[in-house]
C-alpha positions in Angstrom: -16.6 17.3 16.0 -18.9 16.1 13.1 -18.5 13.7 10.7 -18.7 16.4 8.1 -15.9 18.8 10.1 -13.3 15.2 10.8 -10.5 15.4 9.0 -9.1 12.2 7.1 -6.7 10.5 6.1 -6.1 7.7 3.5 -4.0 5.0 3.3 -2.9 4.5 -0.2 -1.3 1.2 -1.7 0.3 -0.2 1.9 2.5 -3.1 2.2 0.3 -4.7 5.1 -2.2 -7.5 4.9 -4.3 -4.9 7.0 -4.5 -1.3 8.1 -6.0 -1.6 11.6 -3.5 -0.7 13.5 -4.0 2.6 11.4 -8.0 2.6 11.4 -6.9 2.3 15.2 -4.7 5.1 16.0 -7.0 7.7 13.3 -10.1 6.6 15.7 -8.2 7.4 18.8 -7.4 10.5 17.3 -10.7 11.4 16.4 -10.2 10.9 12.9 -11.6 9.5 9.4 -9.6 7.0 8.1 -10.4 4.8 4.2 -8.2 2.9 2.5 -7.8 3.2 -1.7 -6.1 1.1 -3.9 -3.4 1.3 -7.2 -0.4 2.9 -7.3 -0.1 5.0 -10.5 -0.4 9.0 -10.4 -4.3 8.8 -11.8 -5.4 6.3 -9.3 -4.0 8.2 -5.8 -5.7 11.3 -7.5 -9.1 9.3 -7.9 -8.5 7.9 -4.5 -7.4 11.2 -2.4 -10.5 13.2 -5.1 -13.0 10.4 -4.2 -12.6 10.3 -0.5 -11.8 14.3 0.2 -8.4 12.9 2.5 -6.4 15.7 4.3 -3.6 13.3 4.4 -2.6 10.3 2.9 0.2 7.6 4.1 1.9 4.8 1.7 4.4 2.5 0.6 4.7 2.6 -2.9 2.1 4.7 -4.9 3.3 7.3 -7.1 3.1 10.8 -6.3 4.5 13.1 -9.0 3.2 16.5 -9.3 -0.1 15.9 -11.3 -1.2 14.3 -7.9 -0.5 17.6 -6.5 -1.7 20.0 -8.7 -5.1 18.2 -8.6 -5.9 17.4 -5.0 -5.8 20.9 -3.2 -7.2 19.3 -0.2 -4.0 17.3 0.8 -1.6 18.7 3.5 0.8 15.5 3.9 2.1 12.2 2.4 3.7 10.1 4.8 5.4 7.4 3.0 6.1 4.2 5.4 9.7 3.4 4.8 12.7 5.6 4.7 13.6 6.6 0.6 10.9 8.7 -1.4 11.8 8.4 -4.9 8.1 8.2 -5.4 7.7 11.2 -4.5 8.1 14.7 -5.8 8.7 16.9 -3.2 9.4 20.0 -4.8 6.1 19.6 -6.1 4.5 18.9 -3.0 6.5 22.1 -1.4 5.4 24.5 -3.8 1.8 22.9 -2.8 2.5 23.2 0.5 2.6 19.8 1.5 4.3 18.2 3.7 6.2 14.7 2.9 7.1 12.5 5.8 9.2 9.4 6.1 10.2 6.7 8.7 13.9 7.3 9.0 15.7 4.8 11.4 13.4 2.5 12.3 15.1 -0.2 10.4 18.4 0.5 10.9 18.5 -3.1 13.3 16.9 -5.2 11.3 18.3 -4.2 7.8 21.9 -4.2 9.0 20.9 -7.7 10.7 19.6 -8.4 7.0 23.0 -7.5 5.2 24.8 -9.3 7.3 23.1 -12.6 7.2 23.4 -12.7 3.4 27.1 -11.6 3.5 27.5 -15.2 5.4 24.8 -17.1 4.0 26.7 -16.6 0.6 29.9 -16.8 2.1 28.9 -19.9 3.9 26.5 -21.5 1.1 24.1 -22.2 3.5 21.1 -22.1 0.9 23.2 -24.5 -1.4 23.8 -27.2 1.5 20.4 -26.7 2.8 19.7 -27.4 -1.1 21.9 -30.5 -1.3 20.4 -32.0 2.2 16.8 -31.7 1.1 18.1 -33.7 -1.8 19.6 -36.2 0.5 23.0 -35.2 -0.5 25.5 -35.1 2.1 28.5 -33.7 0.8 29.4 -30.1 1.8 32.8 -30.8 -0.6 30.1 -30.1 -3.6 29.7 -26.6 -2.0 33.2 -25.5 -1.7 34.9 -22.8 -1.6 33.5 -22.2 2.1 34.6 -19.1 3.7 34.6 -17.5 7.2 34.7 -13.7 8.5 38.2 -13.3 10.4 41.1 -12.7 7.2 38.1 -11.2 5.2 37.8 -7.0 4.5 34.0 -6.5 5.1 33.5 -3.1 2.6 30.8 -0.4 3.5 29.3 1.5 1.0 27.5 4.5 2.6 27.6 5.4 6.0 24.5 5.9 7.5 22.8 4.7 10.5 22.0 1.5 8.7 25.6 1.5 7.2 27.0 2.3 10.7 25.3 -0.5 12.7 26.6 -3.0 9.5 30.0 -1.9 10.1 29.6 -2.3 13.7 28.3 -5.9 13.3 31.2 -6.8 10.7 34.0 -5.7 12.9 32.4 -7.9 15.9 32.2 -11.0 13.8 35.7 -10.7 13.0 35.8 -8.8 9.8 38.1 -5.7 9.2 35.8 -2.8 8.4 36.5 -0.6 5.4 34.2 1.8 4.2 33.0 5.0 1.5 30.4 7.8 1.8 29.6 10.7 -0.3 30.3 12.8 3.0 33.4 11.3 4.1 36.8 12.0 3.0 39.5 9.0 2.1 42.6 8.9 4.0 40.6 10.0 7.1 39.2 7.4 9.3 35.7 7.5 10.6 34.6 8.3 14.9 34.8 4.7 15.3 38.2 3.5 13.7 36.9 2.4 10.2 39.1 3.4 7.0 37.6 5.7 4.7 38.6 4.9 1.0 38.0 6.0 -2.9 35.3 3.8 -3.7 37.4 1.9 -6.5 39.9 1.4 -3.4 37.3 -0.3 -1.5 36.1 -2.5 -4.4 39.5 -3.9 -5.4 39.8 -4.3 -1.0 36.7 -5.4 -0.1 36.0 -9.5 0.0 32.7 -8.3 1.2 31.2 -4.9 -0.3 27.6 -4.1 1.2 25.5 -1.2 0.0 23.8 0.9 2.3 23.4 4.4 0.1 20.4 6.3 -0.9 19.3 6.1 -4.6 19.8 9.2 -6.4 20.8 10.1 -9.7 24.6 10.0 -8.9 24.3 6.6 -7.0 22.1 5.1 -9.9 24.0 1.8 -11.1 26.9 3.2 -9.2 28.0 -0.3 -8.9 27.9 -1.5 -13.1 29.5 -3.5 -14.9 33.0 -1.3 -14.9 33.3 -0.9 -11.3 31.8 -4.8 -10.9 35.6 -5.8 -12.6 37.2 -4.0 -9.9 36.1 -5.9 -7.4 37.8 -10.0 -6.5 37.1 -13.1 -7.8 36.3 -14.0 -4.6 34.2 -10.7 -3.3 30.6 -11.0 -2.1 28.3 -8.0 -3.2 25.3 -7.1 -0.8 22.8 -4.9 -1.5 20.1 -4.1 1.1 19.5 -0.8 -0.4 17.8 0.2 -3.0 17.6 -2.1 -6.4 18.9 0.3 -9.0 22.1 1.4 -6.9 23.5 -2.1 -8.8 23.7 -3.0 -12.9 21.7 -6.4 -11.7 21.8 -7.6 -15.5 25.6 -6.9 -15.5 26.0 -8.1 -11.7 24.4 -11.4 -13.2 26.7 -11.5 -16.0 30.0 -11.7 -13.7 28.3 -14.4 -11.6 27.7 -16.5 -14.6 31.3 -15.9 -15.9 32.8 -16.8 -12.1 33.7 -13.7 -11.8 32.3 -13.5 -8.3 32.5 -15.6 -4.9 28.6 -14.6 -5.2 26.2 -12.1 -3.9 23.0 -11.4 -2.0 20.3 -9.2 -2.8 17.1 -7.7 -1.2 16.3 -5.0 -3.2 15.9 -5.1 -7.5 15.7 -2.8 -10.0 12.0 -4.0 -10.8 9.8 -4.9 -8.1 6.0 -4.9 -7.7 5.6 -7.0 -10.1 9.2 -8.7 -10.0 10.5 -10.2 -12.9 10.6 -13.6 -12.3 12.5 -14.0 -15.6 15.3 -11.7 -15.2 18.9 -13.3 -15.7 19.7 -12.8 -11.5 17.2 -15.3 -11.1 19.6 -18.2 -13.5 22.8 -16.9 -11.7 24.5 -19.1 -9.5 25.9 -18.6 -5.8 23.0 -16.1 -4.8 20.9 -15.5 -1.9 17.9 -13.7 -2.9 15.3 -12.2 -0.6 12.1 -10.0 -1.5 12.7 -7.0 -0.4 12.0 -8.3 3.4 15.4 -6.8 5.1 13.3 -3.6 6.1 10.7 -5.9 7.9 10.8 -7.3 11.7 7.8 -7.6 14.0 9.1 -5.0 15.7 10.3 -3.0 13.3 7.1 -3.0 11.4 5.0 -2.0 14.1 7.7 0.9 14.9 7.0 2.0 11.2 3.5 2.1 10.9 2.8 3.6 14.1 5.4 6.4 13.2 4.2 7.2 9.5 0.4 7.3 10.3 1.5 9.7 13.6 3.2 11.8 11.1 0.2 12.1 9.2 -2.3 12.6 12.2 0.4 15.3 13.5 -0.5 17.6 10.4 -4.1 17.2 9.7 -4.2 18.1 13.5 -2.0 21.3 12.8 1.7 19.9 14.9 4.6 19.7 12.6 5.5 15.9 12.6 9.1 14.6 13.5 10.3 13.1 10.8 9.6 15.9 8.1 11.6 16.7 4.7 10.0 19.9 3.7 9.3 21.7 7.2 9.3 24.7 5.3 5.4 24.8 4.1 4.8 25.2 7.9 6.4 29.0 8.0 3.8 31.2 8.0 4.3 31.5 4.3 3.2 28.4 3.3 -0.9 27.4 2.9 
């Protein structure tokens, strides 16, 4: 195959510090591989025009339908995480391509995530570690201290990701409560848990972690309403997605002690992250950016997987993990 007949594929705007592992696996596959850079809809259409890609994998550029309309060339976007709100893919149906993602590769590591910052808030551990490298010794200063056994440990959505949370609660000592779109209350889930209202689990829960998908229903599904519901002494988690919580009301109740205290991976403004927003003044928090989704292993495990969705298409095979198979009936380009 020429250089002229090879197809290629793009990486556009990744979260890596390098793409050779993908340069790696297009090579072995016999195919061209560039990178581009810039995230907004007229920069992945300069990038995928420039370069002629078949195929482009990301983490965070925009790809609304303009990008669509004006790149007839592209067959796939294979995004390297597990949500696509970046994405339009009804557009890129009607334009018969294909939009991949990277579901369950983090389910370990994320659910690991939630759960350390449900007891690193419950435990204070960055406010004593605080207080030591002051030379302070006094965990009184700290108090109240709490444990897992006695404590409702609330899921909200039960996914894989919400699942294995659950899982890890209950082993730690926690009773397990939990809400999904799909479940019913009054029923209890295949492993035991309680399915409640979701109000029901907020005024419960002394722990409430959110695992659900961002959509419009589940945008700032937890505000500043449902954020009264919940116990003085409740610890919110999100390892989600940012805009699933009111962060500028969740700071609010913090400030007022209306809160034990929460931890957060995921904001409502990221790339750039405002580094001014009130979350950042409120007090008992354990803030992360946006690292829950990330392990050695896991990261390898997601790169590997997007860019093999990607080569899987350009080299005609539909790819595993696809959300529109339909543009590979026979009636699609």
């Amino acid at each position: 195959m020429t250089g002229v007949d090879m197809p290629k594929i793009v990486a556009v705007d990744t979260d890596f510090e390098d793409n050779n592992l993908e340069e790696a696996m297009a090579r072995d596959a016999g195919i061209e591989f560039e990178v581009t850079h810039g995230r907004t809809a007229q920069a992945v259409i300069d990038g995928l025009l420039e370069t002629g890609a078949d195929a482009a994998v990301t983490s965070y550029a925009m790809f609304p339908r303009e990008v669509f309309e004006a790149c007839p060339n592209l067959k796939a976007v294979s995004r390297t995480g597990v949500g696509y709100d970046e994405i339009d893919v009804e557009a890129a149906t009607e334009h018969g391509v294909a939009v991949c993602n990277v579901p369950g590769y983090g389910t370990e590591v994320v659910s690991d995530h939630a759960i350390t910052l449900a007891l690193s808030v419950l435990r204070r551990i960055n406010e004593l570690d605080a207080d030591m490298r002051r030379g302070v010794w006094d965990y009184a200063r700290t108090r109240p201290l709490g444990q897992c056994r006695g404590r409702v440990f609330g899921v909200v959505g039960m996914g894989e990701i919400g699942r294995a949370a659950a899982k890890k609660a209950a082993g730690l000592g926690f009773e397990v409560v939990c809400w999904s779109r799909s479940l019913k209350p009054g029923r209890r889930t295949p492993e035991g848990y309680p399915v409640l209202r979701l109000e029901e689990l907020l005024q419960t829960a002394d722990v409430v972690s959110l695992h659900t998908a961002l959509t419009p229903e589940t945008h700032h599904l937890i505000n500043a309403e449902r954020l009264a519901l919940m116990k003085p002494d409740a610890v919110l988690v999100n390892t989600a997605r940012g805009a699933v919580v009111d962060t500028v009301a969740l700071a609010q109740a913090l400030c007022e002690d209306k809160l034990w205290g929460a931890g957060l991976d995921v904001f409502e403004q990221e790339q750039p992250f405002d580094f001014d927003h009130p979350i950042m003044k409120a007090p008992h928090t354990v803030l992360s950016a946006h690292a829950a989704y990330w392990s050695e292993e896991s990261g390898r495990e997601l790169r590997e997987r997007a860019m093999q969705a990607a080569i899987d298409v350009v080299q005609g095979r539909i790819p595993v993990d696809c959300l529109n198979p339909c543009v590979f009936d026979s009636s699609a380009r």
